[in-house]
C-alpha positions in Angstrom: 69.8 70.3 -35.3 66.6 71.5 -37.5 67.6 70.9 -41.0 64.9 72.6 -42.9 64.9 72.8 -46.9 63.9 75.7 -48.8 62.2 75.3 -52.6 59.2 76.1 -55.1 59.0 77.3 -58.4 61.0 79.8 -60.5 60.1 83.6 -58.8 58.3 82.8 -56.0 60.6 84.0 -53.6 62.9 81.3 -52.2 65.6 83.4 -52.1 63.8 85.9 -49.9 62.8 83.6 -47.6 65.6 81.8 -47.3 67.3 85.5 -46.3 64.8 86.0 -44.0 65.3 83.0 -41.9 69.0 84.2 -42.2 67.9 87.4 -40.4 66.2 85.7 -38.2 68.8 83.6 -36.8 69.5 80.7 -38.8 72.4 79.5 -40.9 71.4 79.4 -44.1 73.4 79.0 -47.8 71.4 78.0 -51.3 72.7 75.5 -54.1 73.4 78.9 -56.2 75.8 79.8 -53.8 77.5 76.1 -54.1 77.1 76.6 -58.1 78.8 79.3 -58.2 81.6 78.2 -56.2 81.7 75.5 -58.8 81.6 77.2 -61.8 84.7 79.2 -60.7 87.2 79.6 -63.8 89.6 77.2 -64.3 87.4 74.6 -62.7 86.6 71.4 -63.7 82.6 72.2 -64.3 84.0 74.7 -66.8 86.3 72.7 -68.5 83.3 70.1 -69.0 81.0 72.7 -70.0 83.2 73.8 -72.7 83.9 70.2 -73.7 79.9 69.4 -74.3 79.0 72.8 -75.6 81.5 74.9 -76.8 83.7 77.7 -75.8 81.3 79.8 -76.6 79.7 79.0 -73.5 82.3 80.9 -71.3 83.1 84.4 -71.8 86.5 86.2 -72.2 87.1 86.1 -68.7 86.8 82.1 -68.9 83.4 82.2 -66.8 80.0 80.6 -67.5 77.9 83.1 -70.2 74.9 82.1 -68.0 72.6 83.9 -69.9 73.6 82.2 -73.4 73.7 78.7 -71.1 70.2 79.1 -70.0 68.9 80.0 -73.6 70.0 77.0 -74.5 69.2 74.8 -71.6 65.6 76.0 -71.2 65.1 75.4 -74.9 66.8 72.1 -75.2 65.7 69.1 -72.9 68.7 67.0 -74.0 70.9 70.0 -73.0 69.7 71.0 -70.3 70.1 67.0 -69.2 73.5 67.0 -69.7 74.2 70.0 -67.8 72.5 68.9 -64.8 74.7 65.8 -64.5 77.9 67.6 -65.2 76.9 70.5 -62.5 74.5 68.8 -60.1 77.0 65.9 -58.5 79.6 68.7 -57.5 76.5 71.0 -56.5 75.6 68.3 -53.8 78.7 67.4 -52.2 79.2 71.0 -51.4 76.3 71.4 -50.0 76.6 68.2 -48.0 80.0 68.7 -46.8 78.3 73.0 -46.2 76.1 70.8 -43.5 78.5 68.5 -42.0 80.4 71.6 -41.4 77.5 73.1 -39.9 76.7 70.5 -37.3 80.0 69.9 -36.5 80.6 73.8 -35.5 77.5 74.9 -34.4 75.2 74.1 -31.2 72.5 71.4 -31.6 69.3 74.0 -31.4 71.2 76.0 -34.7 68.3 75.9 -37.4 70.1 74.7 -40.8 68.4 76.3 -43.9 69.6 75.0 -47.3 67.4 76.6 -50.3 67.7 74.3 -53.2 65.4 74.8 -56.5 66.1 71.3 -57.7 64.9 69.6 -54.2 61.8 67.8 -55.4 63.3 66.8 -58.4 66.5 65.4 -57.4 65.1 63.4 -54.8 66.9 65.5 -51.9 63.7 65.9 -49.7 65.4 63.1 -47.6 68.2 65.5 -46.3 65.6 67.0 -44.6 64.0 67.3 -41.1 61.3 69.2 -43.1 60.5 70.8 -46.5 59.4 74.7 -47.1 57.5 75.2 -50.8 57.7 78.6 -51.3 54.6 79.5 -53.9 52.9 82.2 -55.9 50.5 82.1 -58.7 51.7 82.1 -62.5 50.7 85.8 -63.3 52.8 87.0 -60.2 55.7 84.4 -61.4 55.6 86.0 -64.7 55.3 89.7 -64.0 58.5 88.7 -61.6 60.3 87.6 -64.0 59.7 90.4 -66.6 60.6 92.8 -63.5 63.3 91.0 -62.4 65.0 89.5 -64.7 63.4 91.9 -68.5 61.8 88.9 -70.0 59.5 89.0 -72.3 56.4 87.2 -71.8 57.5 84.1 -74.1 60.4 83.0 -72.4 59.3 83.8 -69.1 56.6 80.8 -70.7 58.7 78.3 -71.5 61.0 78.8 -68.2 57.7 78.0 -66.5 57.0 75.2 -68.6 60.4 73.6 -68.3 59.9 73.5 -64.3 58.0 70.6 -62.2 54.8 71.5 -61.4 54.2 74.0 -58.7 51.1 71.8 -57.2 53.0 68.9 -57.4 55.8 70.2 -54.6 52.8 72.1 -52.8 51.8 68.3 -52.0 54.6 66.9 -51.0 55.7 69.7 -48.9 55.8 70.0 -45.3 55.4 74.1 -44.6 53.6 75.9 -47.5 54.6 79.8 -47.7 52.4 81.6 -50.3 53.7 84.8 -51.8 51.8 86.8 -54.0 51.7 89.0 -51.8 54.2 92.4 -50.7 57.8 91.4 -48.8 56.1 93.1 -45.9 53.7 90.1 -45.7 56.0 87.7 -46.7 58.3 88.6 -43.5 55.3 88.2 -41.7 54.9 84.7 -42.5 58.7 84.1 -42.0 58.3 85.5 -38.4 55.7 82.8 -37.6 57.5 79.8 -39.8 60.7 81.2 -37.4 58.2 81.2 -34.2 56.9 78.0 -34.8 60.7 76.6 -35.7 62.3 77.9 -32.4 58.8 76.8 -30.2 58.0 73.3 -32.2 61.0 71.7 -32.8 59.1 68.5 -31.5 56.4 69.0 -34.2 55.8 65.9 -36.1 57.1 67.9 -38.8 60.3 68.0 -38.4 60.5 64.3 -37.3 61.2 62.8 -40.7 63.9 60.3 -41.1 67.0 61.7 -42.9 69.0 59.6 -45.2 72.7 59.8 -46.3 73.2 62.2 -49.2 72.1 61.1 -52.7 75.1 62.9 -54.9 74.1 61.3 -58.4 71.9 63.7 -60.6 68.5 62.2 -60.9 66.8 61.3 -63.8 64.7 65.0 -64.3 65.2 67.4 -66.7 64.0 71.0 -64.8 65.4 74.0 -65.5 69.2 74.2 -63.8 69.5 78.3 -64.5 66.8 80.3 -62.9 
């Protein structure tokens, strides 16, 4: 079974691609997904959340303020630290358990997309039969951001700046997918990555050697709330 990862930098579209394999056939689910699921009230991601930076964190409902959470987590390295390792262990042993599941339900030639913003940095690309950097320049990044997400030109900056290097992950990658382009292009290069998925499985590629799950949070301090 094709295990294929899906990352890249903040607005660059992993989230489209990774739908776009869905469409195309494959099984797909993102570590936002699994973070939500763990940030559900009444958790215990919550409770440690609140513990290490206040109730103010969590609204009135009792869920994460994830806008006040990634203020302070893009502005504050040491933050932002800590929240990775209370989030980041119970964010990978969902996902590993997700795929498990997957391969225990489905038939061998199912394609097995996980998107994961954090790959690179957490040292995950060994899950992987192969790794897909989704990229696009820094002026399309921030104009995505300002359209996506209203913001202004600063912190769109320093979300950028708080991220790995884009060129670094473009080298260590397997399948490069620019997208600075329009979605109509962008599906067009999914079609061929999908093409050359269902017609190469025995491309070098996607030989790597996959390793048992790493569920620790590495060392790395990226950004944890896109």
């Amino acid at each position: 079974m094709p295990l294929i990862g899906i990352t890249g930098g903040i607005a660059c579209g992993k989230s489209a691609v990774t739908r776009l394999l869905a469409a195309q056939g494959a099984v797909a689910f993102s570590a936002d997904e699994a973070a939500r699921a763990v940030l559900s009230p009444g958790g215990k991601a919550l409770l440690r959340i609140a513990e290490e930076f206040g109730e103010e964190m969590l609204t009135p409902g009792g869920q994460l303020d994830r806008a006040r959470m990634g203020r302070l987590a893009f502005a504050d390295k040491a933050a932002r630290s800590k929240l990775e390792r209370i989030l980041h262990p119970l964010i990978r042993s969902l996902l590993w358990a997700q795929i498990e599941a997957v391969r225990e339900d489905f038939p061998p030639q199912t394609v097995l997309v996980v998107e994961i913003p954090l790959l690179y940095e957490g040292g995950l690309e060994t899950w992987f039969d192969a790794v897909v950097v989704v990229s696009a320049s820094e002026a399309v990044q921030l104009r995505r951001l300002w359209e996506r997400d209203g913001l202004p030109a600063a912190e769109a900056h320093r979300r950028l700046d708080a991220q790995q290097k884009l060129e670094i992950k473009i080298v260590r990658a397997e399948i490069v997918l620019s997208n600075d382009g329009t979605e109509q292009e962008l599906s067009a290069k999914v079609q061929n990555l999908w093409m050359d998925l269902m017609c190469g499985i025995s491309d070098p590629r996607l030989k790597k050697t996959q390793s048992e799950p790493n569920l620790m949070p590495s060392d790395d301090t990226s950004e944890c709330v896109e």
